[in-house]
C-alpha positions as CSV (number, residue, x, y, z in Angstrom):
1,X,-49.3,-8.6,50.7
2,X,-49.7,-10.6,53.7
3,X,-46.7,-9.5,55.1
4,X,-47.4,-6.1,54.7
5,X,-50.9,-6.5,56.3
6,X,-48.7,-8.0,59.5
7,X,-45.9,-4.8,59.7
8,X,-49.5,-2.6,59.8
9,X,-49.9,-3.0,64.0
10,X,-45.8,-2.5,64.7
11,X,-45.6,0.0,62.8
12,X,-48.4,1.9,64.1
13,X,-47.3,0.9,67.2
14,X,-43.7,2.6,67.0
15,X,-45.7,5.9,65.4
16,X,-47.8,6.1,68.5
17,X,-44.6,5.8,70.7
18,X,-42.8,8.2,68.6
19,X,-46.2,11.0,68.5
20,X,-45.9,11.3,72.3
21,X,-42.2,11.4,73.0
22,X,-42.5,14.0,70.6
23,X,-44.8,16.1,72.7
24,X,-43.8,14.5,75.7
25,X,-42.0,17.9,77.0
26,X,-45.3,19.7,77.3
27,X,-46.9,17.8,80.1
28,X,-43.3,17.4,82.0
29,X,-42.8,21.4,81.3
30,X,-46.6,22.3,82.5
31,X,-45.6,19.9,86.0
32,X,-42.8,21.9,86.3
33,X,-44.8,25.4,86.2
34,X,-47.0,23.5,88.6
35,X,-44.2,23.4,91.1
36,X,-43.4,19.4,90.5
37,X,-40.1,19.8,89.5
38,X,-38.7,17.7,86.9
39,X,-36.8,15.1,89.0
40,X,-40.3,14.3,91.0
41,X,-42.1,14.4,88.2
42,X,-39.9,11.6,86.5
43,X,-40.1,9.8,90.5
44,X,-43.7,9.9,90.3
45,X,-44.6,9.0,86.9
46,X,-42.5,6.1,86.6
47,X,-43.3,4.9,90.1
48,X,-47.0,4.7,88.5
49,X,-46.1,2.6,85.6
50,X,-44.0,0.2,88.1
51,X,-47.2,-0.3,90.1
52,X,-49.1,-1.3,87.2
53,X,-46.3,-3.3,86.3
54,X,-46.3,-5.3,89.1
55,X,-50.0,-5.5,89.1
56,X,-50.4,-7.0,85.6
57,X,-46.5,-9.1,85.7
58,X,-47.1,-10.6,89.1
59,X,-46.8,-13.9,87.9
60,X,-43.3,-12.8,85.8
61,X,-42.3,-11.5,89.5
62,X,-43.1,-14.2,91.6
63,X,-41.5,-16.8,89.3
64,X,-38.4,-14.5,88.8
65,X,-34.8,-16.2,90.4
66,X,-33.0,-13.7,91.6
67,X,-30.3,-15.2,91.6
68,X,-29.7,-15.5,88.2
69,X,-26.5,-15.6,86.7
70,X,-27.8,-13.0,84.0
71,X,-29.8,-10.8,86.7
72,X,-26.7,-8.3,87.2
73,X,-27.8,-7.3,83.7
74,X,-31.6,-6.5,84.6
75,X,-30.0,-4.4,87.4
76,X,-27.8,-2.7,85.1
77,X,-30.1,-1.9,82.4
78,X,-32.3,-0.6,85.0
79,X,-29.4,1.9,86.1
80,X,-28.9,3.4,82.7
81,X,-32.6,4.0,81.9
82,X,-33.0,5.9,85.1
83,X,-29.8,8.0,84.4
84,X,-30.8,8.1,80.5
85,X,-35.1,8.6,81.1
86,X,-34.0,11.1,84.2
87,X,-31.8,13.5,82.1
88,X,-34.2,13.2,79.0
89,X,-36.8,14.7,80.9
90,X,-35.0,17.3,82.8
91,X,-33.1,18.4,79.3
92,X,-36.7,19.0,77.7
93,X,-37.8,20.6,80.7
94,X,-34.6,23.3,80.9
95,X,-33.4,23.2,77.2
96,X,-34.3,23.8,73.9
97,X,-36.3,20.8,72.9
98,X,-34.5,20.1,69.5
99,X,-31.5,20.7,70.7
100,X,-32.3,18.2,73.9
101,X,-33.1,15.7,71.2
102,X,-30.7,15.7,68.4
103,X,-28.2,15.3,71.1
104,X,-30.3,12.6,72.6
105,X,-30.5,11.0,69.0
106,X,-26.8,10.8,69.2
107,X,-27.6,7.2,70.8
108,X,-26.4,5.3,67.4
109,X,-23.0,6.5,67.3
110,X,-22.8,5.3,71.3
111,X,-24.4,2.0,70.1
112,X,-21.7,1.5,68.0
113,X,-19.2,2.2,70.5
114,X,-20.8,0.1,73.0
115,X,-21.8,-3.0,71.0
116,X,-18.1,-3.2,70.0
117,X,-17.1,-3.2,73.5
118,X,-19.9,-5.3,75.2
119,X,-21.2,-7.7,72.2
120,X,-17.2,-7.5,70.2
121,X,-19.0,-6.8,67.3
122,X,-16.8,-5.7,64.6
123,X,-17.3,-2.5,62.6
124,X,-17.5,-2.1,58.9
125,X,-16.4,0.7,56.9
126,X,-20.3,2.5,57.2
127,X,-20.1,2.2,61.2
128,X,-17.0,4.5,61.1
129,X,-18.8,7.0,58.6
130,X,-21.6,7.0,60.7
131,X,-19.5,7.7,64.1
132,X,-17.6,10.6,62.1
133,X,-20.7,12.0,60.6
134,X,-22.4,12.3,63.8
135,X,-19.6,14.2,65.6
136,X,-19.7,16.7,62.7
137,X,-23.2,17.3,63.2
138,X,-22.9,17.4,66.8
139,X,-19.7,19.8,66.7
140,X,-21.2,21.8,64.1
141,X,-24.6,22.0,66.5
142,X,-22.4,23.1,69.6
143,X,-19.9,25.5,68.1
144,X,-19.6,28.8,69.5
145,X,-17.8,31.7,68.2
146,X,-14.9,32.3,70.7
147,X,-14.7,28.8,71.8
148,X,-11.7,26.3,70.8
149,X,-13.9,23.6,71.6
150,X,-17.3,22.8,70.2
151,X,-19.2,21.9,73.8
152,X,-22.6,21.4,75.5
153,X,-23.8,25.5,75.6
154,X,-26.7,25.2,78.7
155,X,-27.8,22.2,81.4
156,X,-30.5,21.6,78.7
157,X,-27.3,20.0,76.0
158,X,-25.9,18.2,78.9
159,X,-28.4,16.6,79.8
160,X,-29.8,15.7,76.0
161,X,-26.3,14.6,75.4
162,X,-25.3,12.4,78.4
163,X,-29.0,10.5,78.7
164,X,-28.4,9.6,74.5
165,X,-25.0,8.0,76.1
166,X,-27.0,6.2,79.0
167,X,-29.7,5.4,76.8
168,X,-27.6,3.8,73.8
169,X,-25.6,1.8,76.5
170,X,-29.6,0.4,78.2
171,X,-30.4,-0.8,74.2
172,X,-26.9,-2.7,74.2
173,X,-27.5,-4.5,77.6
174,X,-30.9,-5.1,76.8
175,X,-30.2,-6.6,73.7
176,X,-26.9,-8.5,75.2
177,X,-29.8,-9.6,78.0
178,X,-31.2,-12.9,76.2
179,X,-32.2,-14.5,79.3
180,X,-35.5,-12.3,80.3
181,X,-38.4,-11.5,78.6
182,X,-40.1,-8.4,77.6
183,X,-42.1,-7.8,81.1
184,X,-39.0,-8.6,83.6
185,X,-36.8,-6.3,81.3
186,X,-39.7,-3.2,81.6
187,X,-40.1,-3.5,85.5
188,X,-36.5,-3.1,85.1
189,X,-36.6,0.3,83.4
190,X,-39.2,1.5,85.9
191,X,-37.9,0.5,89.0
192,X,-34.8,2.2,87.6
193,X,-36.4,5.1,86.7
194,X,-38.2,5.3,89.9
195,X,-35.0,5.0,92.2
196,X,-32.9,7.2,89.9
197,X,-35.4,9.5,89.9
198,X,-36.1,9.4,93.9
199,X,-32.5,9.9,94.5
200,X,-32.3,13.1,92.5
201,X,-35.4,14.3,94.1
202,X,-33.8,14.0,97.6
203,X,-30.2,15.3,96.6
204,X,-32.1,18.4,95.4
205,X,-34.6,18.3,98.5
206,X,-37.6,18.8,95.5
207,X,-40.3,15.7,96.6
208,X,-43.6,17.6,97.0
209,X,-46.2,16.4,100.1
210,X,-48.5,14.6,98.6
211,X,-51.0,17.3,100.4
212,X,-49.3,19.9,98.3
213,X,-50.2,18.2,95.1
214,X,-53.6,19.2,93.6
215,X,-56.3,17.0,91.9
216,X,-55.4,18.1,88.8
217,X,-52.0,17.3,89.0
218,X,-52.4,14.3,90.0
219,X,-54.6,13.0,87.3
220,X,-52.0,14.5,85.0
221,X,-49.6,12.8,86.7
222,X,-51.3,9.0,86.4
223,X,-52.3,9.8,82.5
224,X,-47.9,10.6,81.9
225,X,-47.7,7.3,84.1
226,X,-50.1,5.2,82.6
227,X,-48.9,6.5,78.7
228,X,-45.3,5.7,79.7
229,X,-46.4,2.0,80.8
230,X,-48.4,1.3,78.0
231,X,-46.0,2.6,75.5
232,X,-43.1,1.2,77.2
233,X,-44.5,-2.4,76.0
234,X,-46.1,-0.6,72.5
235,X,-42.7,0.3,71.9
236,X,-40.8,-3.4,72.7
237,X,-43.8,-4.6,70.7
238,X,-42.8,-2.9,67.6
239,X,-39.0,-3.1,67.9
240,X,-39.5,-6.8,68.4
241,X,-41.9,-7.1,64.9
242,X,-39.6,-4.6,62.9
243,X,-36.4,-4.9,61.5
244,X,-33.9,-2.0,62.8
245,X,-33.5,-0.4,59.4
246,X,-37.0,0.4,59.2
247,X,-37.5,0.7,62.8
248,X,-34.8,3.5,63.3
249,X,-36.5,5.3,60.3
250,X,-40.3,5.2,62.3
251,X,-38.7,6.8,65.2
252,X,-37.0,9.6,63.6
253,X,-41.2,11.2,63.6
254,X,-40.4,12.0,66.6
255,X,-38.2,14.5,65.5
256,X,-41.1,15.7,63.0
257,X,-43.4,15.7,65.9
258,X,-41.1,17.9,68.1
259,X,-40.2,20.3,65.9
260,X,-43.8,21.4,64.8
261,X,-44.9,21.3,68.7
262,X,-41.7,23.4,70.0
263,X,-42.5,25.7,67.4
264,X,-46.1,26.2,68.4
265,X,-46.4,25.4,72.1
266,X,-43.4,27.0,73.0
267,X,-42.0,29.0,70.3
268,X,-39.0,27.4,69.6
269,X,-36.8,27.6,66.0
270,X,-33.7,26.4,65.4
271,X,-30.7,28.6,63.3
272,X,-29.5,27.5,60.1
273,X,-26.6,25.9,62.5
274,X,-28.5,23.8,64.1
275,X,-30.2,22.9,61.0
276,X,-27.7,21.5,59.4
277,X,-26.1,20.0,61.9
278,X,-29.3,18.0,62.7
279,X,-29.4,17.1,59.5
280,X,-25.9,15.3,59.9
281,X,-27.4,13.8,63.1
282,X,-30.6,12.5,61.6
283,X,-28.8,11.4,58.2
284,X,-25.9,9.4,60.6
285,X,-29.0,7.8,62.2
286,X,-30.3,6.8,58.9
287,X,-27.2,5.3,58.2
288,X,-26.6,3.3,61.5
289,X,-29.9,1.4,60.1
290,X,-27.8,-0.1,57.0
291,X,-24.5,-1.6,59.1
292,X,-23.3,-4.8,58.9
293,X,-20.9,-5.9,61.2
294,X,-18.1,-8.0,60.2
295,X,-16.5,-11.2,62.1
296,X,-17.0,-11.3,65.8
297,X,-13.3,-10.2,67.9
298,X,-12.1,-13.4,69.2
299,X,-12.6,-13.3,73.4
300,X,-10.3,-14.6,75.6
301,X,-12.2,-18.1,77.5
C-alpha cells in the first residue's frame, strides 16, 4: 500500500506531461496564425525556459567543469533535442497531428537501434518483434496507392518521423550520460532547443521584431515557455520514480489526449489505414516496455 501511495505524485506527474504534449499543437498552431512561425516560436519559447533555468540552476552552472571528460555528451544530447523538439513542433504545426505523432512515437524501435550501438546492449528475441512490428505499422500508415515504396506523404511525416529518430537517440545519450544530474542535463535540452531553433529561424529569415510582437502573444509565449520548463523537470521527475514498463504505458495518453483535441479543435480523423497502423505503432511501444536485453557485446579496450 505504501508503495502505491509513493508511485501516486510520478505518476501524476508523467499524466500532466503527457495532457499538454497532447494539446501542445494548439498554442504552437495559433502562434503560427499569429504570424510567429513555428521555428521562432520553438526559439522563443525555449529560450524562456533556459532563462529560468539559469535563474533557478545557477549554482549547478557555476560549479559546472567544462571540461569534463563526459561534457561532449551534454553537448550532444543538447543537439538532438533541438533537431528532435524543432521538428516536433513544426510537424504538428504543418501535419496531421496523429500522423506527426505516431511517427514521432516510432522513438522505441530507434531506441533499440541506438542502445545497441551506443550502450552494446544486446537484443532479445521481443526487441526484434518490436523493430519489425513497428515498421509494419509505419509502412502500413505511409502506403500510397501507386507508390513502390511506403514513404513520408507531406513535410508534416518528415518531420514527425525524423524528430522520433533525434529524440530516441537524446533518451540513449541521456541515459548513457551518468555523470550530470537532472538540472545540467535540462539546460542542455534548452540551450539546444534554443540554438537549433535560432538557426532555423535565420536560414528561413522568419525571427519577428520584438516591436512586431503583441502583448498577447507574448504572454502566450512565456505561459508555452514556462509549461515547457516546468514540465521538462515534471517529466525527469516521473521517469526517474517509474519503472519504463509502466512509464512507456503513462505516456501513450498522449496519444488519447491528441486524438480527441485534433478531432475537436481542428477537425482531424484518421482512415481505417491509419488506424490500424497506429495500432501496430502503439502495440510495438507497449512491447518495447517488456525487453530484456541479453549479455553486453564485448568492446574492444
Amino acid at each position: 500500500m505504501l508503495t502505491k501511495q509513493k508511485n501516486i505524485v510520478p505518476i501524476t506527474a508523467l499524466l500532466i506531461g503527457a495532457t499538454f504534449w497532447g494539446v501542445a499543437w494548439y498554442p504552437f498552431r495559433l502562434l503560427e496564425q499569429a504570424g510567429i512561425r513555428g521555428e521562432a516560436s520553438t526559439t522563443l519559447t525555449y529560450f524562456i525556459a533556459l532563462l529560468i533555468g539559469l535563474v533557478l540552476f545557477r549554482k549547478q552552472v557555476r560549479t559546472f567543469n567544462f571540461l569534463d571528460k563526459a561534457v561532449y555528451l551534454l553537448v550532444w544530447i543538447g543537439v538532438c533535442s533541438g533537431l528532435a523538439n524543432t521538428a516536433y513542433v513544426l510537424g504538428i504545426i504543418h501535419g496531421e497531428v496523429m500522423r506527426v505523432l505516431l511517427l514521432f512515437y516510432l522513438a522505441p524501435l530507434w531506441t533499440i537501434l541506438f542502445a545497441r550501438v551506443l550502450l552494446s546492449e544486446k537484443l532479445s528475441l521481443l526487441g526484434y518483434w518490436v523493430i519489425l512490428l513497428s515498421l509494419i505499422g509505419a509502412m502500413t500508415m505511409l502506403w500510397q496507392p501507386g507508390n513502390d515504396f511506403p514513404l513520408p506523404a507531406s513535410y508534416g511525416d518528415w518531420m514527425g518521423l525524423s524528430g522520433g529518430i533525434m529524440f530516441a537517440l537524446a533518451n540513449v545519450l541521456i541515459r548513457k550520460n551518468q555523470a550530470h544530474n537532472i538540472q545540467l542535463k535540462s539546460m542542455a535540452i534548452w540551450l539546444g532547443v534554443t540554438l537549433i531553433g535560432f538557426f532555423a529561424t535565420w536560414k528561413m529569415e522568419s525571427l519577428p521584431l520584438i516591436s512586431d510582437i503583441s502583448t498577447d502573444i507574448w504572454v502566450l509565449l512565456l505561459v508555452l515557455g514556462l509549461m515547457i520548463f516546468f514540465l521538462s523537470i515534471v517529466l525527469q521527475y516521473g521517469l526517474t520514480h517509474i519503472p519504463a514498463n509502466q512509464a512507456i504505458v503513462i505516456m501513450l495518453f498522449e496519444l488519447i489526449v491528441a486524438a480527441i483535441a485534433s478531432y475537436y479543435l481542428a477537425n482531424e480523423t484518421m482512415t481505417p489505414k491509419e488506424w490500424i497502423g497506429s495500432l501496430m505503432i502503439i502495440s510495438a511501444s507497449l512491447f518495447s516496455a517488456h525487453i530484456n536485453y541479453v549479455e553486453p557485446v564485448s568492446q574492444q579496450p
